[in-house]
N, C-alpha and C positions, 0 to 999 in steps of 0.2 A: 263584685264591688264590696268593699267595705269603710268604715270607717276607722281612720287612721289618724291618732292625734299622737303618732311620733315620729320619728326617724328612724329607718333601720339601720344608721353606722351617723356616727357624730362628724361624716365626712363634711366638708365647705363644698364640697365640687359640684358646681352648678348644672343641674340638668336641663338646662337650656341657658341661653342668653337675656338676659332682662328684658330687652327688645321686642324678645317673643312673650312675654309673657302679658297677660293685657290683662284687666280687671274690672269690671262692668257690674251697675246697681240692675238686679233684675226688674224689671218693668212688670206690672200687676196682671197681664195679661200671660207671665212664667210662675205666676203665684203658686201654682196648682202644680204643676210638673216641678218646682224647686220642693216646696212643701213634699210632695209625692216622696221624692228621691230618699228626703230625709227620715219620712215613715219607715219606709223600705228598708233602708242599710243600714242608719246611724241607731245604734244602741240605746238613744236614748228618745229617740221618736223625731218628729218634727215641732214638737211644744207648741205653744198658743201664743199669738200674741198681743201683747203688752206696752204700753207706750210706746216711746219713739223706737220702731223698729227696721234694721237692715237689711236687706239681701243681697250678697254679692256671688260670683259668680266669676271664675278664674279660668283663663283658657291661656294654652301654650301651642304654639304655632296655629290657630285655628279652634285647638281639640278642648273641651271640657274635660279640667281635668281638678275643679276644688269648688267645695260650694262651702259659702260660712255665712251665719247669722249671727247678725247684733243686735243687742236692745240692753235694757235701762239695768244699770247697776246694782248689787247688792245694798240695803240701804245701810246696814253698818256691819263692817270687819274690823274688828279691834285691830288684828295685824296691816291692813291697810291704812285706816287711822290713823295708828302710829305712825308707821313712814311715811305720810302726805305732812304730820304734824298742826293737819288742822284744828279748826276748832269744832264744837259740837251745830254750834246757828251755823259755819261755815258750809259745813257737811249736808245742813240741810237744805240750803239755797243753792248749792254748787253739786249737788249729787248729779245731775244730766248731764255733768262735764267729764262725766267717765260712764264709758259704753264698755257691755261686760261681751265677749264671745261667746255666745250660746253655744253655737252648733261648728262644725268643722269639718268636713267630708272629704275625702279624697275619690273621685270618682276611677279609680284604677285598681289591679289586683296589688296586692300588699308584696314592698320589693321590686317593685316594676322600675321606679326610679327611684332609689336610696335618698335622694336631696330635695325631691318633689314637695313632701312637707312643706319645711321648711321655707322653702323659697317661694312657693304661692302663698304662706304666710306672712311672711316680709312684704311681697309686693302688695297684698288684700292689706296691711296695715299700713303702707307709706299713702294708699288712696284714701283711705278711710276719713280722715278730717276733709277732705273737699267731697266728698260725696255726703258724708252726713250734713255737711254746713248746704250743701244744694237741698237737701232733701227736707230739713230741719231747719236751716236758718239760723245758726248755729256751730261754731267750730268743738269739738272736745276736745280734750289737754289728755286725759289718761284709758287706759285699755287696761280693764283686767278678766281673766279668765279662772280654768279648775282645771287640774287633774286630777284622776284618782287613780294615786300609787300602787294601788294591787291591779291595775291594769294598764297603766303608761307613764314611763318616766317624766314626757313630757320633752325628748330631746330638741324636738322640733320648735318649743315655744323658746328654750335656752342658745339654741342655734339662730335664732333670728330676733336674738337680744330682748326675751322679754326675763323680768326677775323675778326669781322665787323670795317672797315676803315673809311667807306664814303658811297659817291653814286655813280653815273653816272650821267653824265648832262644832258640826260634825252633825246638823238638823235635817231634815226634810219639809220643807212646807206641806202640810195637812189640806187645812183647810182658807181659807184669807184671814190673815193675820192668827195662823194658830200654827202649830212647830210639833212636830214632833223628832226627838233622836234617832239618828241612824248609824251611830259606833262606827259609821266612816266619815273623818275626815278627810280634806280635798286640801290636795295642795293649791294656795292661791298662787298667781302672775300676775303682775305686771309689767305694763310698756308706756311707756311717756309717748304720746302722741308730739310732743313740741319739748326742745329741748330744755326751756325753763316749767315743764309741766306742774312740780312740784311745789315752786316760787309761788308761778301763779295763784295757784288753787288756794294758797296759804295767806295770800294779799290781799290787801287793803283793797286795792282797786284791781280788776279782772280785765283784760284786752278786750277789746272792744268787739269785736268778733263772735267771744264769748260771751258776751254779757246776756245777749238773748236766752241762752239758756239758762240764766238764775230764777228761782223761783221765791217767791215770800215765803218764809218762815207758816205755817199752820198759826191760827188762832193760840192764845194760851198758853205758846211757848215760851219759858222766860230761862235766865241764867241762872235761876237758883229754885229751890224745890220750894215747894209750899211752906215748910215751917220756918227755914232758913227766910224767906221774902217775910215772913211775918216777925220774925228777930232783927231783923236790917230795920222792918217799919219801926217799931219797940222804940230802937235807937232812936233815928231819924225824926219820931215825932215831936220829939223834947227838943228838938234846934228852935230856936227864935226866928219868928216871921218877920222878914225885912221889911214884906207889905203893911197896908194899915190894917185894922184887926177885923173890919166888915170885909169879908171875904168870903166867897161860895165855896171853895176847894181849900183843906185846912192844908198847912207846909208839912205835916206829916206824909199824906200821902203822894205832894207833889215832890218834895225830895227821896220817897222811896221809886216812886217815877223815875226819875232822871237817875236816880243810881242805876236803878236796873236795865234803864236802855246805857249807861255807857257800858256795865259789864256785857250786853251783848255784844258790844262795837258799835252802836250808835255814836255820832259825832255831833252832828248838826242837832238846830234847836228841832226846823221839821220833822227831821229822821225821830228826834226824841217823841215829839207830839206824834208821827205817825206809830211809831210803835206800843204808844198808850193805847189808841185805839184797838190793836191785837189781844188786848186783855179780855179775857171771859168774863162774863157776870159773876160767877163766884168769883174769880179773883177779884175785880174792883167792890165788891160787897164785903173782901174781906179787908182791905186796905182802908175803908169807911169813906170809899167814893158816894157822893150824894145821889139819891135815887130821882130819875128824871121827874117832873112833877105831870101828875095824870098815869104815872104807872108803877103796876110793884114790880117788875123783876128789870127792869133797866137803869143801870147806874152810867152815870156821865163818866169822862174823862176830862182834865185840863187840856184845854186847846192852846196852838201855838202862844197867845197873847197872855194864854197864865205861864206860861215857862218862861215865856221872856221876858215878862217883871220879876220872877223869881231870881232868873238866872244872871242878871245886868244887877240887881240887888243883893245878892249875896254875899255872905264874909266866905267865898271857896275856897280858902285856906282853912276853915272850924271846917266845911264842910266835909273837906279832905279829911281832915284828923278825922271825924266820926267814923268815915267809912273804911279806913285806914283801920281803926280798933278795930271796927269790927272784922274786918277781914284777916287779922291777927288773931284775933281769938277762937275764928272758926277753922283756917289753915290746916292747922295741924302741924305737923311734921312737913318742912318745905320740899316739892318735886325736886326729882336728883336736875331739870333742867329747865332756867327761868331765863326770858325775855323782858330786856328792859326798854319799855317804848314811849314815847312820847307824842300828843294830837292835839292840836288846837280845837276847840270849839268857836268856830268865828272868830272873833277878835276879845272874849271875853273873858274863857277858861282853858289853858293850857292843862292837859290831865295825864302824868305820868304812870304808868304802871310798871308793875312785875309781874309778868303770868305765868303761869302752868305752860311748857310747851307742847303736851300731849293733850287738853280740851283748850287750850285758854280760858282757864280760871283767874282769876288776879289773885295777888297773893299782898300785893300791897301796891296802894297809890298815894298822890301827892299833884299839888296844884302849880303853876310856873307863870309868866309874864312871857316871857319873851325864849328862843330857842338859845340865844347864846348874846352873850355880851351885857346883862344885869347880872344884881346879887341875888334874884331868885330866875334866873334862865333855868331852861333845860339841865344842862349839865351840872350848874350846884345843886340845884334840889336831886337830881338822879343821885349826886355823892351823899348828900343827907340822906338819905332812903336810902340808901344800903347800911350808909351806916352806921340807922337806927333799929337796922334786924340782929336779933338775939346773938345768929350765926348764917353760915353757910357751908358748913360744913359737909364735902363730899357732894357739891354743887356749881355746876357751869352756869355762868349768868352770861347770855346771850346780848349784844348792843349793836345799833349801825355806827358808822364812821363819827358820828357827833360825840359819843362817848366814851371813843379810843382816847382819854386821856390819863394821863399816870395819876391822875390822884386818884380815879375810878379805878382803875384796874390796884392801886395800892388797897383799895379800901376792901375790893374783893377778896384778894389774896389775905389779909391782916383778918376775915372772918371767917377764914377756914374755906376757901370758894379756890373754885379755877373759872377763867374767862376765855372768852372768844369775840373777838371787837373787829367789826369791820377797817378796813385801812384804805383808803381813795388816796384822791393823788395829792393832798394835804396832811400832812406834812412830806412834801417828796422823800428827804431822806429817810424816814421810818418805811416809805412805799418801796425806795431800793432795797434799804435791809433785808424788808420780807420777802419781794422777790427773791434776793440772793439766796437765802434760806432756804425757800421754793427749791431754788436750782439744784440744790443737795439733795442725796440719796437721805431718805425719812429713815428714823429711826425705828426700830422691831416694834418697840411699844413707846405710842404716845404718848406722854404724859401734860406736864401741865406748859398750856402755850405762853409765858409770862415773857419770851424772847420780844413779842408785837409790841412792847411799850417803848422798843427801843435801851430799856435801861441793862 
């Protein structure tokens, strides 16, 4: 027996029928004989484990012939990162929605069946979301594993559709939360568990299924770093208080509040007040949140009822502009790829952004009434906001179907940009065009999509 994590010929030819091949969670009473196996043969021992963890266990007409372990994700890959396109809060609430392959075993002599890999790997992955969600309570969306290239190509993982992404940066964990290098990097894989695996993980709202598996953000964590939150407060405190002037909580630090919960993605007023809450004692000590009376090291937060006189009060159009400069001046140079989104806050504040599509950073925002059909809707203010940036030069700006319209897409193009605009079945004929386009053989190199306006 050995451990086998490839394929000896890149053949398809099934060494057995699917029918035969079955795939079963071992039951805690095989803890010790699965464990055992992986001591024994696999190269890299049987490891320990660690939160939510797997055992499966693959048989082909009867016979044991694939053992593999899952458990909890790497908590960040830049290479994966990037291709999920999430955001950095995203990542850390939705990390349990991808299960990594630990371990991988072939329990036969190496060559015995050239497609055995492969195909107990496919089957152990099409089970994998209804046995974690039995066991967990919980479906995942994505699978990633490792190679490493000076001992497996990895044919087996590419034969049964998973993707080479990247690497690994090349560490070994030492000690808990300590890293040392190890000058091998590991080819990463991935596999989408559900066909929109990717959508998901990167939205708004999560299937329901999934949702059990989100976890809260840690204490502390905010969208922007310490000195950056204290440059936003800077701004912020100098806005005029809509309230009367007897007030416990000044509008400096209630409006650096509500900025930083919307650059997390906070929407609602609660989401906003709960996320106050998540703030550390130095941070609220450094914002000059009031300290509780009868204690020195506890500072309050504004409760729902101070955000919602703030927020039902406010001129959120000055408000907008503030946070707008300020997010101009610290930018930089704009991502080669922005998203332009738009989210009601109740009935109060429509808040349009442009973010980064690699963390969701915003790069610029702006305030709306209504999604379409006023003079400040969605879609005029998205065209103002584009086309009050410097440029956009050597920049795709990402939209949905709401701001597939030619004057957006002219404003893009006239600032040095190319676009990608979603198309629904509104305006039908722009919807045929693109299909017909579809229908055609693509060109070698894509360039800019300017055909989807129709003009």
């Amino acid at each position: 027996m050995n451990c086998t994590l490839e394929c000896e010929t890149s053949s398809i030819t099934a060494a057995a029928d699917r029918s035969d091949v079955v795939v079963q969670v071992v039951a805690s009473p095989d803890f010790g004989w699965f464990d055992q196996q992986l001591a024994d043969h696999h190269f890299l021992g049987a490891g320990r484990p660690v939160g939510d963890y797997l055992r499966q266990i693959v048989t082909v007409r009867g016979r044991r012939v694939a053992l593999l372990l899952w458990g909890p994700a790497c908590y960040a890959l830049k290479d994966r990162d990037r291709w999920l396109g999430w955001s950095a809060t995203q990542r850390v609430e939705r990390l349990k929605l991808i299960v990594q392959n630990r371990r991988f075993l072939l329990l036969s002599s190496k060559g015995e069946a050239p497609n055995l890999a492969s195909q107990t790997l496919a089957a152990a992955v099409r089970a994998l979301p209804e046995h974690w969600q039995q066991a967990f309570g919980y479906r995942p969306l994505l699978a990633e594993s490792f190679t490493d290239p000076e001992a497996h190509e990895g044919t087996c993982y590419r034969a049964s559709n998973w993707e080479p992404v990247g690497w690994s940066a090349g560490y070994s964990r030492h000690r808990a939360d300590f890293y040392v290098p190890n000058e091998r990097p590991k080819r990463l894989w991935l596999r989408e568990l559900d066909p929109q695996a990717r959508r998901h993980l990167r939205a708004e709202q999560l299937p329901a299924d999934c949702q059990p598996g989100v976890i809260a953000p840690p204490s502390g964590v905010l969208p922007l770093d310490q000195s950056q939150m204290l440059s936003l407060f800077e701004v912020l405190q100098r806005a005029p208080d809509p309230r009367a002037t007897n007030v416990r909580f000044r509008i400096g630090p209630v409006l650096t509040l509500i900025a930083l919960a919307l650059l997390a993605g906070r929407r609602e007023i609660a989401e906003i007040a709960r996320f106050a809450t998540t703030l550390q004692p130095q941070q609220r000590r450094l914002l000059g949140l009031p300290r509780k009376p009868g204690t020195q090291a506890f500072y309050e937060v504004p409760t729902y009822s101070v955000f919602y006189a703030v927020l039902t009060r406010l001129d959120s159009a000055a408000f907008a502009a503030l946070v707008h400069d300020w997010l101009q001046a610290h930018a930089g140079t704009l991502p080669q790829a922005l998203a332009l989104d738009g989210k009601m806050i109740r009935d109060h504040i429509g808040l349009l952004t442009l973010a980064q599509h690699e963390d969701g950073a915003p790069q610029a925002v702006a305030v709306y009434d209504q999604k379409e059909g006023t003079p400040r809707c969605e879609q005029t203010v998205a065209t103002a906001l584009l086309a009050a940036l410097p440029a956009l030069d050597g920049k795709t700006v990402t939209a949905n179907a709401l701001h597939c319209q030619k004057a957006t897409a002219r404003v893009i193009v006239g600032k040095g940009g190319d676009f990608l605009l979603q198309i629904k079945k509104n305006p039908p004929g722009l919807l045929a065009q693109a299909q017909a386009f579809d229908a055609l053989p693509g060109p070698l190199f894509f360039r800019r999509p300017r055909s989807v306006t129709g003009e």
